[in-house]
KETI-331868 format. One line per field, with one value per atom (N, C-alpha, C): atom name; x, y, z; residue number from 1. Coordinates in steps of 0.05 Angstrom, whole numbers, plus 5000, padded with zeros to 4 digits. Each point is the difference from the previous one (the first is absolute). Last residue first. Layout:
# KETI-331868
atomo	c(CA, ...)
east	c(X, ...)
north	c(Y, ...)
up	c(Z, ...)
num	c(NUM, ...)
***
This chain:
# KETI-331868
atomo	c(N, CA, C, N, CA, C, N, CA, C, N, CA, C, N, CA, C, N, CA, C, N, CA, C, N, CA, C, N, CA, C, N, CA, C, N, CA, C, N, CA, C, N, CA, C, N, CA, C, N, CA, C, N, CA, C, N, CA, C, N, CA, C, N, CA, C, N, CA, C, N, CA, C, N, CA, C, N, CA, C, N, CA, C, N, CA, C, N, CA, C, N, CA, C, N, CA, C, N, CA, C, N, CA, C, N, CA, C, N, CA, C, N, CA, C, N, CA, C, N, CA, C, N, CA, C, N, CA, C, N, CA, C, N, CA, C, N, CA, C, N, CA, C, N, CA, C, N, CA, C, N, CA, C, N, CA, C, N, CA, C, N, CA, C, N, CA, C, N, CA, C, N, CA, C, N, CA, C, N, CA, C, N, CA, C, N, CA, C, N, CA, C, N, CA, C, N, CA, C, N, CA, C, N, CA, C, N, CA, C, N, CA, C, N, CA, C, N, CA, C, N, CA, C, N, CA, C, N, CA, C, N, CA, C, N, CA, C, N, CA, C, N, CA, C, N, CA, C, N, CA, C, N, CA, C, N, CA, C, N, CA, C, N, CA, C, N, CA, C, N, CA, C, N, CA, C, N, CA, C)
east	c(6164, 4975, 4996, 5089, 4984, 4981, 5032, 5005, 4986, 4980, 5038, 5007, 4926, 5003, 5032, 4934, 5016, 5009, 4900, 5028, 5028, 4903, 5000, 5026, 4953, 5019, 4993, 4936, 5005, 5025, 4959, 5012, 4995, 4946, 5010, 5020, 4963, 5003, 5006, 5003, 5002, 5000, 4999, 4974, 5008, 5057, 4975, 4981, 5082, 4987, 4978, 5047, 4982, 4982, 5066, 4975, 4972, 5083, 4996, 4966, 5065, 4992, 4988, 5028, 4985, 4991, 5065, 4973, 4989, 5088, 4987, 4973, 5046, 5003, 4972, 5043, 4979, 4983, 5073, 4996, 4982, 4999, 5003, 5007, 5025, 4980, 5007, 5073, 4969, 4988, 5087, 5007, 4972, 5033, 4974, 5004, 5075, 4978, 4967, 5090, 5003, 4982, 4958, 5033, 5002, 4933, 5003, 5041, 4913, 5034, 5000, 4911, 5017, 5034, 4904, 5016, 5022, 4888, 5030, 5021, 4917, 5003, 5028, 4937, 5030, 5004, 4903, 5019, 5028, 4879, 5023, 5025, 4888, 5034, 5016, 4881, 5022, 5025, 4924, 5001, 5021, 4994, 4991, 4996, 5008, 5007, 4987, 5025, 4980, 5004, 5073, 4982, 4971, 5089, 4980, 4987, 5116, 4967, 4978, 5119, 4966, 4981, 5101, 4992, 4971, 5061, 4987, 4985, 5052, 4983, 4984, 5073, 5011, 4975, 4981, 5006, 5019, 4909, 5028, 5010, 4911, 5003, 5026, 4968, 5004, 5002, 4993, 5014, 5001, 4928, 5042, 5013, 4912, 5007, 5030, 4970, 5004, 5000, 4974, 5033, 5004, 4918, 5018, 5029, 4899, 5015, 5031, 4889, 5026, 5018, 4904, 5018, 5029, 4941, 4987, 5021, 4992, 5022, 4999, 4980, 4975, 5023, 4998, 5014, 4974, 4967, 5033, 5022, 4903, 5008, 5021, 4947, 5008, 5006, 4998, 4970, 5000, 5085, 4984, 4972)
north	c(0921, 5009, 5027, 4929, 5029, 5006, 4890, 5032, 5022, 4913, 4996, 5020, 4958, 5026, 4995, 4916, 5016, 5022, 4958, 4993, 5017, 5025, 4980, 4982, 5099, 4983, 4972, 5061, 5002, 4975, 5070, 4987, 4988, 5054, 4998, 4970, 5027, 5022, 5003, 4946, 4986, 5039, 4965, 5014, 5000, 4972, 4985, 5000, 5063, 4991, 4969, 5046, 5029, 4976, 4958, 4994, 5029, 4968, 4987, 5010, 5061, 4997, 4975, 5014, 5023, 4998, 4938, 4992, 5033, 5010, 4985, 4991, 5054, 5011, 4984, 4959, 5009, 5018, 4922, 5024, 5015, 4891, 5029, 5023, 4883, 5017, 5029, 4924, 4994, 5024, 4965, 5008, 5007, 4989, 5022, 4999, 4976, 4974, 5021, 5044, 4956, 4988, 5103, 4990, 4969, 5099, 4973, 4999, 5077, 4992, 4967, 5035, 5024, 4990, 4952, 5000, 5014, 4980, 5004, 5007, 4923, 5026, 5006, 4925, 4997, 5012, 4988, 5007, 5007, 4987, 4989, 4998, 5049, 4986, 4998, 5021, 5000, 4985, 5043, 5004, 5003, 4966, 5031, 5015, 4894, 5019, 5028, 4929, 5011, 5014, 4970, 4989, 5006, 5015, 5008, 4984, 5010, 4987, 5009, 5024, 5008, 4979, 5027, 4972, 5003, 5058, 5001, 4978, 5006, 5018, 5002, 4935, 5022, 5020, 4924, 5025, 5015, 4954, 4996, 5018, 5004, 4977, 4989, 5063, 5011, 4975, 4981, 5020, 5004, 4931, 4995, 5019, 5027, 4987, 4985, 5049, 5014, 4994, 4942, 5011, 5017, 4962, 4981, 5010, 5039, 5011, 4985, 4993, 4991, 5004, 4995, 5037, 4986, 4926, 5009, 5019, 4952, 4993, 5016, 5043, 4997, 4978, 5039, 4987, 4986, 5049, 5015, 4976, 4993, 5018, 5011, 4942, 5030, 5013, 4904, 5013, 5024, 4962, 5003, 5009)
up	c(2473, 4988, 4994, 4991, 5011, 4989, 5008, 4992, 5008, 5027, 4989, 4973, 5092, 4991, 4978, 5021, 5016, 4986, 4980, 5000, 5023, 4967, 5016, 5001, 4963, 4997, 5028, 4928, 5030, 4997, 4937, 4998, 5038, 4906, 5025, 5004, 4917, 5009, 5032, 4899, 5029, 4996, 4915, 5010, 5033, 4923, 4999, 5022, 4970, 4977, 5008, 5073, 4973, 4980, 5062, 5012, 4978, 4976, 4995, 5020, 5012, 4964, 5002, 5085, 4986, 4968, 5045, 5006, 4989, 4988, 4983, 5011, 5050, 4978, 4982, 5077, 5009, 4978, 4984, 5004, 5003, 4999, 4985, 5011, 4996, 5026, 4973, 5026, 4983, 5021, 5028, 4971, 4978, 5111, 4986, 4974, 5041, 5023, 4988, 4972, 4988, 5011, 4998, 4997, 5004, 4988, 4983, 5011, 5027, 5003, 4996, 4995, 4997, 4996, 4978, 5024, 4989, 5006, 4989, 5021, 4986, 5013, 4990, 4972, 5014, 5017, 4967, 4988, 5021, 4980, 5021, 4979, 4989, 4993, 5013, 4986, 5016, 4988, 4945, 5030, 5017, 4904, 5001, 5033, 4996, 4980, 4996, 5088, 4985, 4972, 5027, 5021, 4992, 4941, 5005, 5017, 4989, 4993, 5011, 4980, 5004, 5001, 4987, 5017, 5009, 4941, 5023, 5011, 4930, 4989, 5018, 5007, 4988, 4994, 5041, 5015, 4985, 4965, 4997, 5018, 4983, 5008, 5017, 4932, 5030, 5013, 4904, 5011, 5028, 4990, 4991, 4997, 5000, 5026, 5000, 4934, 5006, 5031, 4923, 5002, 5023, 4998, 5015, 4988, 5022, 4980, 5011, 5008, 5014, 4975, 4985, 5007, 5011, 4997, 4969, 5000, 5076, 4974, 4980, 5103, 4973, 4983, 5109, 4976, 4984, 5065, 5004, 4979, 5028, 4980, 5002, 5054, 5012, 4965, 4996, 5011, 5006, 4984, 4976, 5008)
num	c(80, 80, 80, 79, 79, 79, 78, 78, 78, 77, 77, 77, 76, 76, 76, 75, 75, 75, 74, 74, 74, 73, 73, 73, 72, 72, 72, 71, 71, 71, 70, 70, 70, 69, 69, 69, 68, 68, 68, 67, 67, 67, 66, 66, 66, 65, 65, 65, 64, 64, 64, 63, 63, 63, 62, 62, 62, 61, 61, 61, 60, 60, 60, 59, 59, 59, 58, 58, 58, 57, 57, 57, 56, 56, 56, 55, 55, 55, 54, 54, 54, 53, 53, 53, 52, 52, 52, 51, 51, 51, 50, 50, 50, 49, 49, 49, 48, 48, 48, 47, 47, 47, 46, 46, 46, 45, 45, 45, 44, 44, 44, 43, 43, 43, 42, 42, 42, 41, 41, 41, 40, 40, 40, 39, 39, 39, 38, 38, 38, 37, 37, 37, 36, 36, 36, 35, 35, 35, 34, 34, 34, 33, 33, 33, 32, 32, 32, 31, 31, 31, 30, 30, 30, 29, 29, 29, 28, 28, 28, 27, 27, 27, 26, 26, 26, 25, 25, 25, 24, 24, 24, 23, 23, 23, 22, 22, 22, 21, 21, 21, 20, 20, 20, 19, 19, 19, 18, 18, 18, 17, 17, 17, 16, 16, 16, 15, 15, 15, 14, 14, 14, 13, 13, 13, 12, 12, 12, 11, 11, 11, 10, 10, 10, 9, 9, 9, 8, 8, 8, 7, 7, 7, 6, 6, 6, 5, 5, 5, 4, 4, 4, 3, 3, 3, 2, 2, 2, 1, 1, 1)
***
């Protein structure tokens, strides 16, 4: 709160419960408008991967709330 990276007043808490969810990408904002920590996608879904997106899909989610870089930190589990 001193940095200004979380305001109650602007905290927009549906739209933290949408992404929130890993059906909608398992998103959360670390910083808001800055930084986000998120599942990472994953290309080939089978009985031990039943959660996670399509690499497809992080694109649209990341269009519509501004992310423009990415750096992965997880293990690779689709084609970059």
């Amino acid at each position: 709160m001193r940095f200004g990276w979380y305001d109650f007043r602007s905290f927009n808490v549906k739209e933290y419960e949408y992404y929130e969810r890993v059906e909608n990408g398992d998103l959360n904002w670390i910083i808001p408008g800055k930084f986000a920590a998120f599942m990472g996608p994953i290309e080939n879904r089978d009985a031990n991967h039943r959660y996670g997106q399509h690499p497809r899909k992080y694109i649209d989610i990341f269009n519509n709330i501004g992310i423009s870089k990415v750096i992965r930190l997880n293990d690779e589990k689709y084609n970059r």
